[in-house]
DOFIKOL-427162 format. One record per residue (C-alpha): residue in one letter; y, x, z. Coordinates in steps of 0.5 Angstrom, whole numbers, plus 500, padded with zeros to 3 digits. Layout:
REM residues N
AYXZ...
***
This chain:
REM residues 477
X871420584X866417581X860420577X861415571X865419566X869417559X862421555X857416559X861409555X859411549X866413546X871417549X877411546X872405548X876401554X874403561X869398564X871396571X865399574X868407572X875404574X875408580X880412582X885412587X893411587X893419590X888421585X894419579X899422584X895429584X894428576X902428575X904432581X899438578X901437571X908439573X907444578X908449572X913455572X916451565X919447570X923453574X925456567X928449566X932448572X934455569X935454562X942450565X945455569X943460561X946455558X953456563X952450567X954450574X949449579X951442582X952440574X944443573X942439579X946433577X942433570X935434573X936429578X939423574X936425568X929425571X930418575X931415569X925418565X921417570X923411571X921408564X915412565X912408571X912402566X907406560X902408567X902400567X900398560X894404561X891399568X893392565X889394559X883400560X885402553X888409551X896410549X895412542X889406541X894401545X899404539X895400534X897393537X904395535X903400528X897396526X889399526X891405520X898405522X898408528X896415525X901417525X904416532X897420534X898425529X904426532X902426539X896430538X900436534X905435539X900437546X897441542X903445542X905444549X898447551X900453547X908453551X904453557X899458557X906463554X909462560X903463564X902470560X908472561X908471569X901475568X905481565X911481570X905482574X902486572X908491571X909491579X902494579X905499574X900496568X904496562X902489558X899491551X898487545X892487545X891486554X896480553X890477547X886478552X889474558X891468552X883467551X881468559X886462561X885458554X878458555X878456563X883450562X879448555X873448559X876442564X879439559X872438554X868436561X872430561X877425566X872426573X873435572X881433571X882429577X877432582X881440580X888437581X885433587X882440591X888445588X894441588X896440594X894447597X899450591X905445593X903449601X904455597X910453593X914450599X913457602X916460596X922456597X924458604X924464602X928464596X933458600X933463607X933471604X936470598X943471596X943464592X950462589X950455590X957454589X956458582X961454578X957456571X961460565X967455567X966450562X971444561X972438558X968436552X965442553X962442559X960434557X957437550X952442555X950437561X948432554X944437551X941439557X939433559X936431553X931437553X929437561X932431564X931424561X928428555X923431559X920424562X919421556X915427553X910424558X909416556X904418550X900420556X901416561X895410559X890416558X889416565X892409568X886406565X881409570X885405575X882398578X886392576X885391584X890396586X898393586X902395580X908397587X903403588X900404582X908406579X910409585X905415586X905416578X912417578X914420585X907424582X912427576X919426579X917430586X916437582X920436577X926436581X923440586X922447582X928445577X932446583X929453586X929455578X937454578X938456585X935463583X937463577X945463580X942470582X940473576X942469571X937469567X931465564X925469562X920467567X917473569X922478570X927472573X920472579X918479579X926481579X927476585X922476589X919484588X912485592X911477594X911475587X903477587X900472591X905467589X905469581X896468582X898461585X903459580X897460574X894454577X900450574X899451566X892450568X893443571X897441565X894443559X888440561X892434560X894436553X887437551X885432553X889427550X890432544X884431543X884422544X889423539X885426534X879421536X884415535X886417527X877415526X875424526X869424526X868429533X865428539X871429544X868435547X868438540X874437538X877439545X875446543X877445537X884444540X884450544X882454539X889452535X893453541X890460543X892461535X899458537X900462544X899469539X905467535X909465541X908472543X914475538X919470540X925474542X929468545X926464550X932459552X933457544X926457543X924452548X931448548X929447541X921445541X924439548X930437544X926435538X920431542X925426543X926425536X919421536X919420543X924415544X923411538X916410539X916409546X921403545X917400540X911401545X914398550X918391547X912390544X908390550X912386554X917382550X913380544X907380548X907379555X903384557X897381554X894385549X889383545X884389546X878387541X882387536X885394536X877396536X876393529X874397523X880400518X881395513X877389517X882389522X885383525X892387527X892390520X892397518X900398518X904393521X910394517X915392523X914397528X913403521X920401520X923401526X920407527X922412522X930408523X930411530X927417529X933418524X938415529X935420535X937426530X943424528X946423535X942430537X946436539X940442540X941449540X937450533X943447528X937444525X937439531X944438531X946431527X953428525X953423529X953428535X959432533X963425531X963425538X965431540X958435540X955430545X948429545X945421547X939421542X934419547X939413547X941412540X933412538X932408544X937401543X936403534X928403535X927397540X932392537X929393530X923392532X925386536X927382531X923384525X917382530X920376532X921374523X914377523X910372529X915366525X912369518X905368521X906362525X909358519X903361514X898358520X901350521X902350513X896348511X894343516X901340514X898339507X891337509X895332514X898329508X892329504X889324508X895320508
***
């Protein structure tokens, strides 16, 4: 990996040169792959079997819904190759220099709040273990492993891109060693039920089950990666082909999401629960040590990619920060966040709530980024001009088209979203018999808005720039 790293260009959000694009298509495939390698995945694959889904229908969601997430995910890894520019600062193209805030508002709140989730979980597998060694976890000791691990994954993420992908690089493969072996066990000693026909659910209600959940962990969980995908594809060299780039980025996600969902549902045939911690220690007893050590290299691997995009985000709104400063910052709110999670009571609610309502901005958003991109512009973005001062800027501050369309799709993604929360549950989605297609309904709403108010917009400004040449021309005359 080269020693050039986003701190020697000057600015974090500055375009990557061609000289600093030096990673390779295994070191994307290493950044996605560790990102998922986490235990938020075997609780998803889980959290279907909770929710009283059979295993095939569990497997069916993870399976297809992560195809197409994964899918469309790839096309936002191209963007980041084709232009060297960050995802939020390539949101201004569309939403305009000022009215990308927003999107990078959200998107930063949002990372911040996965870090947070992760490190939970990481907490509660650390106390599993520490029960089997008769260590009770108190308060105070779980705070203690909450600043202990935030403050490691903090430390990679503030040093940069180069410590990102050289720690995914070195400890990705020999945890995917480990997890393989975690699997054999668990698929060859383990009395997995897999003919578990679930709570026995029919008709509407099984559809109703299979829709929410593939809002939340399968389609749902793809597209929460798209306001990441150009932080790191920017580092690419345009020589690498587009085929390679998208295969090892989105084999990268779909190989471990899909592997520990299914290893999550398996198991959770058996205990038919969804807690992390007690669903490993309970299944596997003593090899849950090693395994349980192992496993912390997950949350890790993808925090410091919420931090670090966390932090492009915060730099993306013009907050006046280095992006190391403000990557502390963001560990300190996510430490701050972890400690509240701590009192939850119910993990499966909880958890469903926070992914089902990322969609709601996701979906939209990604709609519009991607007709803009490649529909209205072609791919050829004009990257000077989304570095333009606010209020000077070529693009405009806000750019009315995509504001519009954006605060539509949201409330169309809500409107046919059926979460557990009843706050997450809109009319359109109990019209049609509590079935959840938000991800599409904001999806199709947000991009076809945006598309034909774009195209009025481009007809507005191409008929502005030809009218005064018309009237000069019959000056002369």
């Amino acid at each position: 990996m080269s020693t050039i790293d986003d701190a020697a260009l000057g600015h974090a959000l500055d375009p990557v040169p061609d000289e600093a694009r030096e990673s390779t298509a295994m070191h994307q495939f290493w950044i996605w792959a560790g990102a998922n390698i986490a235990p938020i995945n075997w609780v998803l694959g889980a959290l279907g079997i909770v929710l009283g889904l059979s295993f095939a229908d569990t497997v069916l969601v993870l399976v297809l819904g992560n195809l197409i997430g994964m899918a469309i995910f790839g096309f936002f890894v191209l963007m980041g190759q084709r232009t060297g520019v960050s995802q939020m600062v390539l949101a201004r193209s569309a939403f305009g220099r000022r009215g990308a805030y927003l999107p990078a508002l959200i998107q930063g709140i949002t990372s911040a709040g996965w870090c947070a989730i992760n490190t939970w979980i990481v907490l509660d597998l650390v106390m599993a273990l520490l029960g089997e060694l008769g260590i009770d976890g108190s308060t105070g000791l779980k705070v203690v492993v909450v600043l202990v691990v935030m403050a490691l994954q903090t430390w990679i993420a503030a040093n940069g891109f180069r410590w990102i992908a050289a720690f995914e690089k070195y400890t990705v493969p020999v945890t995917l060693v480990v997890l393989l072996g975690m699997s054999i066990v668990a698929w060859t000693k383990l009395d997995i039920d897999w003919g578990y026909s679930g709570a026995g659910l029919q008709g509407g209600d099984r559809l109703s089950a299979m829709s929410t959940v593939m809002t939340a962990i399968g389609i749902g969980w793809g597209i929460t990666w798209l306001a990441y995908a150009s932080d790191y594809s920017r580092f690419v060299p345009r020589s690498m082909p587009r085929r390679t780039l998208y295969a090892a980025s989105v084999l990268g996600q779909f190989v471990p999401v899909v592997w520990l969902g299914v290893l999550g549902a398996s198991v959770a045939t058996i205990g038919k629960q969804a807690d992390p911690g007690e669903l490993i220690v309970s299944v596997f007893g003593a090899l849950s040590i090693p395994v349980l050590l192992l496993v912390l290299h997950g949350p890790i691997a993808t925090n410091i990619l919420n931090i670090y995009s966390c932090a492009l985000c915060a730099l993306t709104v013009d907050l006046k920060l280095s992006r190391r400063t403000v990557a502390y910052l963001t560990g300190a709110f996510a430490t701050v966040f972890t400690i509240v999670l701590i009192y939850q009571e119910s993990f499966a609610h909880a958890l469903d709530g926070w992914l089902a309502s990322l969609v709601v901005w996701v979906a939209p958003w990604a709609s519009i980024m991607g007709v803009h991109f490649y529909v209205v512009r072609r791919g050829q973005v004009d990257v000077d001009a989304l570095y333009d001062e606010p209020g000077r800027s070529r693009l405009g501050d806000v750019r009315w088209d995509a504001m519009i369309a954006f605060v539509v799709g949201i409330a169309a993604t809500w409107c046919f979203e059926y979460g557990i929360p009843a706050a997450l549950q809109g009319p359109g989605a109990k019209w049609l018999g509590n079935v959840d297609v938000s991800w599409l309904a904001g999806s199709l709403t947000a991009g076809l808005l945006y598309a034909v108010l774009a195209r009025r917009s481009v007809a507005a400004r191409t008929r502005d720039a030809v009218a005064p040449e018309v009237v000069e021309t019959s000056g002369v005359s």
